[in-house]
VEXRO-33021 format. One record per residue (C-alpha): x, y, z; residue in three letters; chain. Coordinates in steps of 0.2 Angstrom, whole numbers, padded with zeros to 4 digits. Each point is the difference from the previous one (the first is absolute). Example, Ala and Ser with C-alpha at 12.3 -4.5 7.8 and 13.67 -1.06 7.14 Angstrom:
X/Y/Z/aa/ch
0062/-0022/0039/ALA/A
0006/0017/-0003/SER/A
! end
This chain:
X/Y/Z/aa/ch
0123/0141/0629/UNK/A
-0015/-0006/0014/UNK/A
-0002/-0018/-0001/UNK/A
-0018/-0006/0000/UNK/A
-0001/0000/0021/UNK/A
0008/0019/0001/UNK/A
0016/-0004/0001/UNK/A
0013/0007/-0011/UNK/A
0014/-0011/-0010/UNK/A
0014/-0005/0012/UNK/A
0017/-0006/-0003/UNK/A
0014/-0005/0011/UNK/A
0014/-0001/-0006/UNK/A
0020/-0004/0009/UNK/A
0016/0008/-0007/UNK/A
0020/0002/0006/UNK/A
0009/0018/-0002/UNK/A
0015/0009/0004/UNK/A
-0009/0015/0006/UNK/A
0014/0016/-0001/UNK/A
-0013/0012/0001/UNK/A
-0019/0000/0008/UNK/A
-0005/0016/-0008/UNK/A
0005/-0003/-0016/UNK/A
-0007/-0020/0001/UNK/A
-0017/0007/0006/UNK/A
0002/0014/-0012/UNK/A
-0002/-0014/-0017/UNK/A
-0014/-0006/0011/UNK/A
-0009/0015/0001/UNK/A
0002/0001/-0019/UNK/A
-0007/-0013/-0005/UNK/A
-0015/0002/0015/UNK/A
-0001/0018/-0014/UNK/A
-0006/-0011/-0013/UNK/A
-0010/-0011/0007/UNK/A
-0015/-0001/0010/UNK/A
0006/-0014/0012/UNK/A
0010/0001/0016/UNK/A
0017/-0007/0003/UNK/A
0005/-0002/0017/UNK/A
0020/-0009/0003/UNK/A
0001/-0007/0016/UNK/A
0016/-0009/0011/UNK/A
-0005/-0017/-0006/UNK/A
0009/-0006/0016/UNK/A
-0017/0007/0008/UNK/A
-0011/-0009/-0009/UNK/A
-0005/-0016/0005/UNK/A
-0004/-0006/-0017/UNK/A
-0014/0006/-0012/UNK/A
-0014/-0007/0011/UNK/A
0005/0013/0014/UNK/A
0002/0016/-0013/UNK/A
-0015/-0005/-0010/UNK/A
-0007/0001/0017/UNK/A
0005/0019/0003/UNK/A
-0005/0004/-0015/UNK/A
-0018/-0005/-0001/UNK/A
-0001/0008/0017/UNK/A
0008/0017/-0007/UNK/A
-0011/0001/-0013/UNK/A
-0015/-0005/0010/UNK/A
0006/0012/0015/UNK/A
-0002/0014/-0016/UNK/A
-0019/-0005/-0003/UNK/A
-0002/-0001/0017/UNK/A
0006/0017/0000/UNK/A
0013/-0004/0017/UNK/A
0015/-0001/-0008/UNK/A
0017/0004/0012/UNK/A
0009/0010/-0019/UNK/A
-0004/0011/-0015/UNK/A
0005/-0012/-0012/UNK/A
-0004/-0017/-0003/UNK/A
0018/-0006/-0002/UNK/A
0005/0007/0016/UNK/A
-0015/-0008/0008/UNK/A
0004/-0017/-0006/UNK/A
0018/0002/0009/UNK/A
-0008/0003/0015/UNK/A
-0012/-0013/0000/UNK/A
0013/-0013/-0005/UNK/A
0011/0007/0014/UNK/A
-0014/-0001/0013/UNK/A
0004/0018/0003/UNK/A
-0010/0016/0004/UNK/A
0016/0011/-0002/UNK/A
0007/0004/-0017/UNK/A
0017/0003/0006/UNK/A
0001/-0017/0010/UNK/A
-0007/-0008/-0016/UNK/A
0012/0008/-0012/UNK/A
0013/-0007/0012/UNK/A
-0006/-0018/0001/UNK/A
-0006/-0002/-0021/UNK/A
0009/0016/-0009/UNK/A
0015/0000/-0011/UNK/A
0017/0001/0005/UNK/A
0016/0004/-0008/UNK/A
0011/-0016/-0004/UNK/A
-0005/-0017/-0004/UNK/A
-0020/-0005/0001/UNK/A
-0013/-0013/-0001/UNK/A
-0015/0011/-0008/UNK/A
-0018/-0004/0000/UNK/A
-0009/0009/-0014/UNK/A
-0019/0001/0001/UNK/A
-0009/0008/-0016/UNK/A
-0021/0003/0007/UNK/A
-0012/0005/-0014/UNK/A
0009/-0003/-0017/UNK/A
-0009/-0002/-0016/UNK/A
0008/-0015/-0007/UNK/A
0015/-0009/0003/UNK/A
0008/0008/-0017/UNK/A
0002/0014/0016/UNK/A
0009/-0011/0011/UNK/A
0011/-0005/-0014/UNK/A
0004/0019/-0006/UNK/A
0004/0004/0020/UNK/A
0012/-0015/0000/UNK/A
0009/0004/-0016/UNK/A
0002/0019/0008/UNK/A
0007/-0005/0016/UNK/A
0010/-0018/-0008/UNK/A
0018/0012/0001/UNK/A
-0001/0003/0017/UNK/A
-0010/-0017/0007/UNK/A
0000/-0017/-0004/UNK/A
-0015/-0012/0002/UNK/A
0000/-0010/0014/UNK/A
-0016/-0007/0007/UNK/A
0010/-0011/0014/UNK/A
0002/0016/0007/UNK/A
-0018/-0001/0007/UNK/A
0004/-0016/0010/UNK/A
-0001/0004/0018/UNK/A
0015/-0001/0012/UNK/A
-0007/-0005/0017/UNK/A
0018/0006/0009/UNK/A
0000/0017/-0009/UNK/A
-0020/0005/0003/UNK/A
0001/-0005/0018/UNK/A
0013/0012/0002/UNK/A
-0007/0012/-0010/UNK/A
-0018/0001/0009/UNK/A
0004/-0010/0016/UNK/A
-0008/-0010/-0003/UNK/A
0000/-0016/0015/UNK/A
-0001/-0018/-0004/UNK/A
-0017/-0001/0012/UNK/A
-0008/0013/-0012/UNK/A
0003/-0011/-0014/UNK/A
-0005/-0015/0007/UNK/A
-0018/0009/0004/UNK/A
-0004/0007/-0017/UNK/A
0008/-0018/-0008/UNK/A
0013/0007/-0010/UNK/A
0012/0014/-0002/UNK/A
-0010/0009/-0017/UNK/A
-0016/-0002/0010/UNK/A
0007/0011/0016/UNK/A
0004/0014/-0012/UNK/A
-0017/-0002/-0010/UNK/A
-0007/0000/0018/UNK/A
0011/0014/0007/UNK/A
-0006/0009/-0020/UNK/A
-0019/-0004/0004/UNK/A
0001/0007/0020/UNK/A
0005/0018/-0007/UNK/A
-0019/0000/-0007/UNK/A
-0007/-0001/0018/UNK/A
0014/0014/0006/UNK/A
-0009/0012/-0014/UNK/A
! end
């Protein structure tokens, strides 16, 4: 659904799982994606610095589709590689995808039509994740390490989340 300003619905959301299998996990996904006309895009939650940052990439990835420059054929791939500040799907997939094992998942829903929609997705996926929201809270340690970030970079933009909406906002001018 397009809220009054052209933007669609968003919701983030943070979950824990065991994951045993990617495929199979993003396999439900796709199911539900089947029956629905929003996107759903999970993302290492331990790459997110908070839902200020992801909301971020995703109003970029959905404006980088109007503008008609997006990096991906898919807005839920595009989102990935905004939040990742990334031009390569690979390295983005490495930084934000799904891994086997234990995880922190961030769960982005873009352009459902009511929240009875969010709350169908979340009884569909409730036996394999389990709601979690503190998820979303950044770890400064864990995303310095993850996108090198240097304690002098941070200082400039002012804070840890506002380097990666910065470093998210740079990949416009790379386009």
């Amino acid at each position: 659904m397009i809220l009054n300003n052209n933007i669609p619905k968003i919701k983030i959301m943070g979950f824990k799982s065991n994951i045993t299998d990617v495929k199979s996990t993003l396999d439900i996904i796709n199911g539900f994606n089947k029956n629905s006309d929003c996107t759903i895009q999970l993302l290492d939650a331990r790459g997110i610095a908070g839902k200020e940052h992801i909301y971020n990439a995703v109003i970029h990835a959905i404006n980088s589709f109007k503008r008609k420059n997006n990096i991906a054929n898919d807005l839920g791939m595009e989102i990935c590689l905004r939040a990742s500040a990334q031009r390569q799907i690979s390295r983005a997939i490495e930084i934000l995808g799904l891994k086997n094992g234990p995880m922190e998942i961030c769960v982005v829903l873009v352009g459902y039509e009511s929240n009875k929609e969010v709350v169908d997705f979340e009884n569909q996926i409730n036996n394999i994740f389990e709601r979690n929201d503190d998820v979303l809270e950044p770890d400064e340690n864990i995303l310095k390490e993850i996108y090198g970030l240097k304690n002098e970079e941070i200082h400039v933009s002012g804070s840890l989340p506002y380097t990666l909406i910065e470093r998210t906002t740079l990949l416009i001018l790379d386009a």
